[in-house]
Every structure is written in C-alpha cells, then in structure tokens.
C-alpha positions in Angstrom: -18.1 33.3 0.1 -17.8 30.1 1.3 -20.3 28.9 -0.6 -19.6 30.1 -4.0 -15.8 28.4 -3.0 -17.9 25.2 -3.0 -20.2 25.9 -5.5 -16.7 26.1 -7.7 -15.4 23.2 -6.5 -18.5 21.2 -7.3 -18.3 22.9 -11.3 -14.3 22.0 -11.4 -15.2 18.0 -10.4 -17.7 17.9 -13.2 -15.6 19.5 -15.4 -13.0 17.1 -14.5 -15.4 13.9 -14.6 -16.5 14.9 -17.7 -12.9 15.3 -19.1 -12.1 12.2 -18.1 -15.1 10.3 -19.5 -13.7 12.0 -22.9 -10.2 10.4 -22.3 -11.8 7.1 -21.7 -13.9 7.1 -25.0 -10.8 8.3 -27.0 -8.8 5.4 -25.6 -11.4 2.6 -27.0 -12.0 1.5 -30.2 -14.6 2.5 -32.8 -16.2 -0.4 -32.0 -16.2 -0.4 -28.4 -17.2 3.6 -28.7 -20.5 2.4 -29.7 -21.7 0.0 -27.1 -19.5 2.0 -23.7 -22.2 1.2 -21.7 -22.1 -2.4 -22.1 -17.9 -2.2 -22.1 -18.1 -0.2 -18.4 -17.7 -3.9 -16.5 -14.4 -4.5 -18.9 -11.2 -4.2 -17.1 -9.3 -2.5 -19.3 -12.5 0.2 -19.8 -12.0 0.2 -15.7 -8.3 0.6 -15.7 -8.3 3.5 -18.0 -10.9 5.2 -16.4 -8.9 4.9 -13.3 -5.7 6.2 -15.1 -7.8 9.4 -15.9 -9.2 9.9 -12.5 -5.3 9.4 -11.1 -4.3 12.2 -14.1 -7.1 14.6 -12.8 -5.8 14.1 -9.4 -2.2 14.5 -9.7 -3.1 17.9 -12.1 -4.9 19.2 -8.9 -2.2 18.1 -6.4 0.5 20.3 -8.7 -2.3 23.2 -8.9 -2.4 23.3 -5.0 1.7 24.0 -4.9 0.7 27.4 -5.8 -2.6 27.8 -4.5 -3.4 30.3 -1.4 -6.8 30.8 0.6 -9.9 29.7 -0.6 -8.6 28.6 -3.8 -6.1 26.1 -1.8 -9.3 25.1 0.0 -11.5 24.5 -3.0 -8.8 22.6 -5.4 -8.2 20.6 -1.2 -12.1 19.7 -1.7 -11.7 18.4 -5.3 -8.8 16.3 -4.5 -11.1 14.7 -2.0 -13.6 14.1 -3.8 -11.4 12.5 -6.5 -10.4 10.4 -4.3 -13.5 9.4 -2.8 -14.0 8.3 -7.0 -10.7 6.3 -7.4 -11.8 4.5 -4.3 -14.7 3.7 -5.7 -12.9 2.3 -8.8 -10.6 0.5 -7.8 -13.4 -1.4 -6.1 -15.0 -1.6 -9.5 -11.9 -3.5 -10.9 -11.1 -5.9 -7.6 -14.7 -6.9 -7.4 -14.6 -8.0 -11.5 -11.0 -9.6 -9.8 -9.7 -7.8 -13.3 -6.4 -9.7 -13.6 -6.3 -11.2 -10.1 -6.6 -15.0 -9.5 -6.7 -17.2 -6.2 -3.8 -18.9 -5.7 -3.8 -21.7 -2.9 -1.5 -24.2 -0.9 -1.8 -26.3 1.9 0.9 -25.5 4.9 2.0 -27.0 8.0 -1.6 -28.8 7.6 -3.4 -25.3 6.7 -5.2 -24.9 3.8 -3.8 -21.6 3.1 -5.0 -18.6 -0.1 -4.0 -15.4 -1.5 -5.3 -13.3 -4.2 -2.3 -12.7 -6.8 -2.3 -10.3 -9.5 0.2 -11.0 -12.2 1.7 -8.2 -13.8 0.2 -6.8 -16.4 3.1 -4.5 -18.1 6.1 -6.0 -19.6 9.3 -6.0 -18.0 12.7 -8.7 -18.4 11.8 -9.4 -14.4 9.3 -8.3 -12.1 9.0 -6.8 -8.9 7.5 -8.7 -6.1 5.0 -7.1 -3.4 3.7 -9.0 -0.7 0.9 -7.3 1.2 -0.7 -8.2 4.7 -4.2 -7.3 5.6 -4.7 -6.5 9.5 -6.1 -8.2 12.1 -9.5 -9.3 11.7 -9.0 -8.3 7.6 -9.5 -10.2 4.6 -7.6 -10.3 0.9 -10.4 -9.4 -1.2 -11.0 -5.9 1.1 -7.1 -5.2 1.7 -7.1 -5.2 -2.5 -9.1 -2.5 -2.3 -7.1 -0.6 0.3 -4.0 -1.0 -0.9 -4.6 -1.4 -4.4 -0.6 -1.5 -5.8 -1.7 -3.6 -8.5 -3.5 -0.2 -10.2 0.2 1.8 -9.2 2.7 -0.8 -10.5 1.8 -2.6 -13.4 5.2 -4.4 -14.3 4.7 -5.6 -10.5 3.6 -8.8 -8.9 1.3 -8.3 -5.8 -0.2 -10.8 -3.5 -2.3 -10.2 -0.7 -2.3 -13.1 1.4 -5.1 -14.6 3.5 -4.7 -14.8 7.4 -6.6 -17.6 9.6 -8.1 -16.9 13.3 -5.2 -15.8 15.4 -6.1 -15.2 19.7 -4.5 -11.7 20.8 -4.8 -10.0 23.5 -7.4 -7.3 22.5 -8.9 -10.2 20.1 -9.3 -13.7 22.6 -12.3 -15.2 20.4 -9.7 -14.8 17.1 -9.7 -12.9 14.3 -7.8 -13.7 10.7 -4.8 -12.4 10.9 -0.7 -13.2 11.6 1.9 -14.1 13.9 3.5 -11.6 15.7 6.5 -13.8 17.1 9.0 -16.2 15.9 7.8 -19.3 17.1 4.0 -18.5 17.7 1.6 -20.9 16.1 4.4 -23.0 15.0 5.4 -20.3 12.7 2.6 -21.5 10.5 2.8 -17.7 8.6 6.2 -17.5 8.2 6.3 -21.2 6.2 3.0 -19.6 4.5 5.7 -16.9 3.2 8.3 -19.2 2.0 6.0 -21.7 0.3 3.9 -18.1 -1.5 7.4 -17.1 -2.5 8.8 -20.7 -4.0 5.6 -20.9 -5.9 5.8 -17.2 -7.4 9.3 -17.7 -8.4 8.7 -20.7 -10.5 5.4 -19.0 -12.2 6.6 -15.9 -13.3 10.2 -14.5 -13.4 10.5 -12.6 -10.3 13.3 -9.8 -9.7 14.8 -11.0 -6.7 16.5 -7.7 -6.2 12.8 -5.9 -6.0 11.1 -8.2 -3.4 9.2 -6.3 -0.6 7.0 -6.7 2.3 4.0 -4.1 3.5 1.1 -4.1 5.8 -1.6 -2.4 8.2 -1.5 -2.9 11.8 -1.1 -6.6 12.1 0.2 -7.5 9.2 2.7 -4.6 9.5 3.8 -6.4 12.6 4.2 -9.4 10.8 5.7 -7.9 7.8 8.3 -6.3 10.7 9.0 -10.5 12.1 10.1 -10.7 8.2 12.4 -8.2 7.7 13.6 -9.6 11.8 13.4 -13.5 10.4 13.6 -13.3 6.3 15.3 -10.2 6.0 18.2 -11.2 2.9 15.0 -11.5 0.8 14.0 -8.0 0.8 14.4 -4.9 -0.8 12.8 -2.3 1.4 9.7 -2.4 3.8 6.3 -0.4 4.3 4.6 -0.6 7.6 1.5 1.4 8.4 0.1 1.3 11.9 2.5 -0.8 13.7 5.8 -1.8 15.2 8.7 -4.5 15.9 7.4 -6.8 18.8 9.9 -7.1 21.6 10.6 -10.3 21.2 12.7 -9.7 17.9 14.1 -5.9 18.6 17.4 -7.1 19.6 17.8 -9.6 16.9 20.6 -9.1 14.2 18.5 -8.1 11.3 19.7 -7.4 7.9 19.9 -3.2 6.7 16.8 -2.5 4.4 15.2 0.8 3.7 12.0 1.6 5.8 8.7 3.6 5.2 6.9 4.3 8.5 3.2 5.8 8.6 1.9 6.6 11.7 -1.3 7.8 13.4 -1.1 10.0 16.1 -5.3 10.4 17.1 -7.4 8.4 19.3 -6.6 4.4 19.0 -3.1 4.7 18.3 0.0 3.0 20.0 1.5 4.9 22.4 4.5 7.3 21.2 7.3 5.6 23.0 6.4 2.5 22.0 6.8 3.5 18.1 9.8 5.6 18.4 10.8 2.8 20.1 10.7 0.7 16.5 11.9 3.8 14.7 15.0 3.9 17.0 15.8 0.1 16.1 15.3 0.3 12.6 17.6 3.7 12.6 19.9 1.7 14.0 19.7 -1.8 11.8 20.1 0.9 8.6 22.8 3.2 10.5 21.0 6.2 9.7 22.2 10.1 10.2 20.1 12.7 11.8 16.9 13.4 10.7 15.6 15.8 7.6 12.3 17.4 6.2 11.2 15.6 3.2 7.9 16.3 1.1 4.6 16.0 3.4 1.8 13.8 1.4 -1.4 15.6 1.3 -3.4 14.2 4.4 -0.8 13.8 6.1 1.3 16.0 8.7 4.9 15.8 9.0 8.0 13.7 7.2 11.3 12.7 8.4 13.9 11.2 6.2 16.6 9.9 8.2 19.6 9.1 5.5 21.9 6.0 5.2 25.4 6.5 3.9 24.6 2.2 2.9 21.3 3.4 0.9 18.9 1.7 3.7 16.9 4.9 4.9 13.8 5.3 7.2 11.3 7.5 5.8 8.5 8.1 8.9 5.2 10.3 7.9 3.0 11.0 10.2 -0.9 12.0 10.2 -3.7 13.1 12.8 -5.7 10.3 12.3 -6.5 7.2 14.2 -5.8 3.6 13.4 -6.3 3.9 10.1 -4.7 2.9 6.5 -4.8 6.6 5.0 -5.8 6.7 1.2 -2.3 8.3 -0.1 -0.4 5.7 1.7 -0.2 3.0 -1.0 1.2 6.1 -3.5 3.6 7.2 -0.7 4.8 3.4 -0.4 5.0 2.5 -4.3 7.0 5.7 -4.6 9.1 4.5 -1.9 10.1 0.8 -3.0 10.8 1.7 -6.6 13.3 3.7 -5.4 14.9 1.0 -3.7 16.5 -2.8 -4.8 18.4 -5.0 -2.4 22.2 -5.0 -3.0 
C-alpha cells in the first residue's frame, strides 16, 4: 500500500512539474517560446518558474488541511519534494546574482561587502531587510537560505558579509559578528549604520518597515540591534539563537519578535532560550500565551499578544541547529504584518 502511496506521489510531482513548465511557457513571449532552452539562465524565465513551483506548493499545503492517512502522507511527500525544487531555484537565480549587486565600504579600517538586492516591484517606499549569515557563513550561501528577495519583491534585502570573529567553540575564527556591545570595537554595529546611511540615500527606504533577521550568530547579533539600534526597527526574526547576557537588562525599545527554535541534538539549552523569550515578553509587555497556526515542519506555535502591537511569535521544530526551509515564509509573513510606530 505503501508503495502505490508513493508511486502516486511520484505521478502528482510530475503532473505538477509539468503544469508548471506550461505556466512558465504561457508567461513568455512568442519569441522567447521558441528558443526556452536558451532563455532558462534568464532571470525573469527563473523567477517565474519559481512563482509556479511556490503556486504548486501552496495548492498542496491547502490540499493537506483536509487530507487524512495516506493521502495526508503522500500530498506531505510532494510538498517535500517541491521544496527540495524551489531550493534548487532559488540557487539558480542567486548564482546568475539575478538582480543582486555587491555593494562595498570601508569601516573602522575594514573593508567591508554585502550582497544587496534592489527591489524589483514598484512601491512609493520600500521595505528594508537586513539579513545576517551565521557564524562561519557567507552572503552568497545565506541568499540562498534565506532567499526573501524571491518572497518580497517591493523589498530591499541585504545580506551582509561577516570577517573572522574568535568564539569560544570557534578560537581559530570564523566570518561572522559581534555578539557584545563593545567587542571588536563594535566594528559590526558601525558596519550597520554606514549599510543603512548608504541604502537610504540609494533608493527610498520606508523607514517605518526596517527589520533585522539572522541564523545562529547573526541572530545574536541581529538581537545586540534591537538591544543597541532598536528605534530603527520594525519587528525582528531570529532563528537559532538568543540575547547575550551582557545586554538582557538593557532598556530596549518594544518591537514585535519571531522566534524559531530547535529543540534536537546541537541546540542551546532550554533555559537558556526561554531565558531570551522571557526578556523579550517583557520589553513588548506581552499577555499569556496562545496557539497560533503550526508551519509545516515544524511542531508547536505560541503567540504571546501585546495590547502595544509588539508581539512574540516562538515556533518550534525537532530539528537541530538548523535554518528550516519554511522559515524565511514564516518570517516574511511575520514582518509585513508589522511597521514601527
């Protein structure tokens, strides 16, 4: 039984990939429909073959609402496999760097990069993103990961580049960020303002719609941002890590929080991220917590409210240290509905 059930998963994805390759011709121009081999490296061929893979994926994620059994097993298998296919791309499109550019400046005698994509869909002003790859990551990879620049087109998204930082599970150095005010003569948090003075004079930034998200390392430093540059910022997205002690007890401004955590082998300990979640629950003056909608792959959701419109939204999922691949949705999702006050 089991194997007819993946026999007719296999049929559905084919069905699906062929349905989408339809989509993609219909959307190109006579023209273009006659050399679609050749036009496969264009972005915009890319893009749209993305949005169809997205549109297949989101019709099997509203299928499984109502699905029992082996059928909610089968349309679970599909849903993977689409994913493993959006994965691969959204690598297409960042290594043809479709829309992205390198953007450079030299800071507190660093030579410092990020990879920025403009926005690509009109809008009066934009929304900013700044995205932080961790420890031991690079901008070109975390673009791949994260990928918000394929979820929010009117958006601005820069994934910064981090230089060799000595931890204590890292003493040789990896790229990364400063966890601490102060540490490394705060040579990422100047990287920040000079990324931000630069974007604001290049394109016309929505300075209500600014927002700050990373993995591990850079969600601690994304955390030291909302602690140290928190009147920029809209709302926050950390995955895989938590407020360093040094800034818990710091007055920090209210802004609404998205949490993901692991809870398999590799992960911090639980204390230690309730710990952050009680601190942020109390910057935002949050109620008790609620159920909210669980994103496939992961396990549970709290939504503790805010009667100020800053809440913490923590998702959890058995996995390890890990960025999960619905995370970047969950997080897009998350800052649109929020804008600073």
């Amino acid at each position: 039984m089991k194997s007819k059930s993946k026999e007719t998963s296999k049929r559905h994805l084919r069905s699906l990939m062929t349905a989408v390759a339809i989509v993609v011709v219909s959307l190109l121009s006579p023209a273009d429909r006659s050399s679609a081999a050749e036009a496969h490296s264009n972005c915009a061929t890319l893009e749209n073959q993305l949005k169809g893979l997205e549109a297949g994926q989101a019709r099997l994620q509203k299928a499984m609402q109502n699905a029992a059994g082996e059928e909610k097993e089968s349309l679970l298998q599909q849903i993977r496999d689409l994913e493993s296919e959006i994965r691969r791309k959204q690598i297409e499109i960042n290594q043809n760097r479709c829309h992205g550019e390198v953007m450079t400046w030299n800071v507190a005698g660093f030579p410092r990069s990020a990879l920025v994509f403009p926005p690509i869909a009109r809008a009066a002003k934009h929304p900013l993103i700044f995205a932080w790859h961790g420890h031991g990551g690079k901008m070109d990879s975390v673009a791949e990961s994260m990928h918000f620049q394929s979820l929010w087109p009117e958006a601005i998204i820069v994934y910064p580049q981090g230089l060799d930082t000595k931890t204590n599970n890292d003493p040789n150095g990896g790229l990364g960020w400063q966890k601490e005010k102060g540490d490394d003569n705060d040579r990422d948090l100047k990287l920040f303002d000079a990324i931000l003075a630069t974007l604001r004079q290049k394109y016309s930034v929505d300075d209500t719609r600014i927002y700050t998200t990373g993995f591990s390392n850079g969600t601690g430093f994304s955390y030291l941002l909302w602690v140290e540059r928190g009147e920029v910022f809209a709302a926050i997205g950390a995955v895989a890590g938590v407020i360093a002690d040094s800034e818990q007890q710091k007055p920090t401004k209210p802004r609404a929080l998205i949490a993901i955590f692991g809870t398999g082998t590799g992960t911090a300990d639980e204390d230690i991220k309730e710990k952050t979640i009680r601190r942020a629950r109390e910057i935002n003056a949050t109620g008790p917590g609620q159920h909210c909608a669980i994103p496939i792959g992961a396990d549970h959701c709290t939504l503790f409210p805010s009667t100020i419109q800053t809440p913490v939204r923590k998702i959890t999922h058995s996995g390890g240290h890990e960025y999960p691949a619905w995370a970047p949705d969950e997080i897009v999702k998350f800052f649109k509905n929020h804008q600073r006050p």
